[in-house]
C-alpha positions, 0 to 999 in steps of 0.5 A: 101909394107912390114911393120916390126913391131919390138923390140914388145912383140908379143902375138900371141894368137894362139892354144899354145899362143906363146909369142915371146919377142922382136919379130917382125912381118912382113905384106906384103899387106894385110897378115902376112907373118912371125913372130918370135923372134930376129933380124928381116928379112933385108928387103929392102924398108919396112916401119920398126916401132920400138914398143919399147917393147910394146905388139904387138897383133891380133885387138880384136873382138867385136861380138854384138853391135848396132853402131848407138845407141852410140848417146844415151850413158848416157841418163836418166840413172837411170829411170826404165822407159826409154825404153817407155818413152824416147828411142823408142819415140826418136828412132821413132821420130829421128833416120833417115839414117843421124842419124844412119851413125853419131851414127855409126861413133861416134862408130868406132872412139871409137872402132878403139881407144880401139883397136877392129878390127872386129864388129858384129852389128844389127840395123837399117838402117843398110846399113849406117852402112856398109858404115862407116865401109867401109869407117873406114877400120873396119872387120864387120858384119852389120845385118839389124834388123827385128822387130815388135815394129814399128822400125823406118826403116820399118813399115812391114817385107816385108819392112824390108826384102827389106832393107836385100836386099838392104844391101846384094846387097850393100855389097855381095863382099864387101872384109871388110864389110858382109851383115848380116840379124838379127831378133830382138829376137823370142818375137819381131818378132814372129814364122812366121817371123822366118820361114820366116828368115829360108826360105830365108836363104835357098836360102842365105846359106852363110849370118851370122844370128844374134838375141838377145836370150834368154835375159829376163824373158819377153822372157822366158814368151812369149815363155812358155805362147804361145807355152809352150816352152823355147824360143831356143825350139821356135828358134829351131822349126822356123829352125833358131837355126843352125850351125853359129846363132849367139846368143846373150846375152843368160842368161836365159838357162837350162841344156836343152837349152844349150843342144839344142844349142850345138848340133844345133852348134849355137855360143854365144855374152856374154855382161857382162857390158851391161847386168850387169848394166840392172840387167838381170842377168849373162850369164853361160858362163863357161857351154855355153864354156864347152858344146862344144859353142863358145862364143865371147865378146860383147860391146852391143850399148852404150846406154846399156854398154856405152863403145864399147871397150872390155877392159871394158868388160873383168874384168865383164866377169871374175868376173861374172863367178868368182862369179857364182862358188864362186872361183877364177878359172873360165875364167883365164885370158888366156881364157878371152883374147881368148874370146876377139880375135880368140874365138870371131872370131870364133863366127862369123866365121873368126877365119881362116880370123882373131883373132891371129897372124899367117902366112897367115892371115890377119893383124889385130893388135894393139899395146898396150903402157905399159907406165902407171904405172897401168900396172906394174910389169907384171908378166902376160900379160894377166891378165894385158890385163883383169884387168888392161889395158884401151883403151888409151893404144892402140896406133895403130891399123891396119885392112888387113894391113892398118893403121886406127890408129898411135900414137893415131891418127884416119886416117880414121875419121875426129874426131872433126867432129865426136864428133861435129856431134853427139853433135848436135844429142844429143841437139835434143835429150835433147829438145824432152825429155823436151817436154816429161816431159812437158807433162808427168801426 
């Protein structure tokens, strides 16, 4: 089956970020297999859809979150405390197999709806988690979390290293779906536990590696007071700081650091919003992408973020960098819109697979309305894309050439019942919390 997309302002976002007004795009199967500016190739018995001038451009890339935990979004915000008071307790107490496949598919809705294409995720249960994906057509990257704070999947790492090896069994020829095996962070699983990771990567060289690094002063602490080292020196010498480590969050680095991770090839996940709103800090950014590192945008979970898609990510990761230089000119909006589609694929190594339009690779596109009035006049695509867009201007989204998304319409998710499952969760959620306030001091 051939699909022309036409009358569409094609970005392409490949290395010269050609533009092809009123272009079309032409898919067969899974792949682009032409592209260009004009009349279209006649083509006969394809499935021609008209975009009406809209721009027509690669699914954006969303290289950290924690699809499962969307049914925490908006929970006892303003508590300093939350963490231990109310989400581990409820983590431990709730969060079940059903309950992480209905938080994940909370998160793919949301996702497909904001025009991401391709995930990186790392929880829990992480093998419900590869199921949604597969079942709503999303690229991803599912890593089973190791962690020691008593997570509610495994109650030791011989535990949790079986539900790596279920994961990688499930899904190790899965055409969508990669298996993945994410150590929490250095603090939360510790040296010996990282070694370990490094020794069974050794005989699974091909599996992508996630972990939250360098995210906290706490982090910092633990790795200066038990080996008087920065925490990329402790990865580093657990042998997991490697080319392809996916590392995220990574604001408090040095000079040293971000030496340590360019010449370890290691690739980066900013999360701007999430980290914002925590007040943990700003990543450097502008020095991590000039050292030579790839660094893709993450949504974080939406207890974190709240939102999933990357518009609501863009402006942040701008502004930040905007601030740390006191200048208008770091990350232009060129260099943003890169970040949230073949800069992120690069981050978690399918960028020749996905993130720009180019003949011979997969189809992964959105379409994006330019009805609304916020977004006019243009006089810059991307910075419209960075400053002005919102997820309800994507009107269609399609993965390895299939439709996941026309007109606003899910076809791979039941969204009423999506929404009304995790509503159901919220409601168990909200009594427990009373309870623990009941018995607070």
């Amino acid at each position: 089956m051939t699909i022309l997309l036409t009358n569409a302002w094609v970005l392409t976002i490949d290395d010269a970020l050609t533009e092809h007004n009123r272009g079309w795009v032409q898919i067969d199967g899974t792949t682009i297999t032409a592209l260009g500016a004009g009349a279209p190739p006649d083509v006969p018995d394809a499935e021609v859809v008209d975009c009406g001038g809209d721009v027509v451009m690669p699914g954006m890339v969303n290289t950290h979150c924690h699809m499962g935990m969307s049914v925490f979004r908006g929970l006892a915000e303003d508590i300093d405390d939350r963490l231990y008071r109310y989400i581990l307790p409820l983590e431990r107490k709730f969060v079940t197999p059903e309950m992480v496949r209905i938080g994940s598919a909370l998160s793919a809705l949301e996702l497909i709806q904001g025009g991401v294409t391709t995930i990186a995720d790392m929880y829990y249960f992480e093998t419900e988690v590869a199921r949604v994906c597969d079942m709503a057509g999303l690229r991803a990257i599912v890593g089973q979390t190791l962690a020691d704070f008593d997570p509610p999947d495994h109650g030791d790492f011989d535990e949790g290293f079986a539900l790596v090896e279920e994961l990688f069994d499930t899904f190790r020829d899965n055409p969508l779906v990669a298996p993945s095996i994410a150590p929490h962070a250095p603090y939360s699983t510790g040296l010996k536990t990282m070694e370990r990771v490094a020794h069974w990567l050794a005989d699974h060289p091909d599996v992508p590696v996630q972990m939250h690094l360098a995210e906290s002063a706490l982090e910092v602490a633990w790795a200066r007071d038990n080996y008087g080292k920065s925490t990329i020196a402790v990865t580093r010498d657990a042998g997991l700081l490697k080319p392809g480590l996916i590392c995220a969050h990574c604001l408090q680095l040095d000079d040293a650091d971000i030496a340590m991770m360019a010449e370890a090839q290691v690739c980066v996940a900013t999360n701007p919003r999430s980290n914002g709103k925590a007040g943990r800090g700003v990543a450097p950014v502008e020095k991590l992408r000039h050292a030579g590192l790839p660094v893709g945008i993450g949504s974080d979970g939406a207890m974190s973020g709240n939102t999933l898609d990357l518009f609501s990510q863009f402006a942040p990761v701008s502004m930040f960098a905007k601030l740390l230089a006191g200048s208008r000119k770091p990350l232009p909006a060129t260099e943003v819109v890169r970040m949230g589609t073949i800069e992120g694929a690069r981050v978690l190594n399918r960028d020749l697979v996905t993130g720009s339009l180019e003949v011979g690779k997969q189809a992964d596109i959105i379409r994006i309305n330019l009805d609304a009035p916020r977004l006019h006049p243009i006089y810059d695509p991307y910075s419209m894309l960075v400053f002005a867009a919102m997820p309800s201007d994507v009107t269609h989204s399609m993965v390895a050439g299939r439709w996941l998304m026309r007109d606003r319409q899910v076809t791979t998710l039941d969204a009423r019942k999506t929404v009304a499952d995790a509503n159901q969760i919220a409601r168990q959620f909200k009594a427990e919390m009373a309870r623990i306030d009941s018995q607070a001091p």
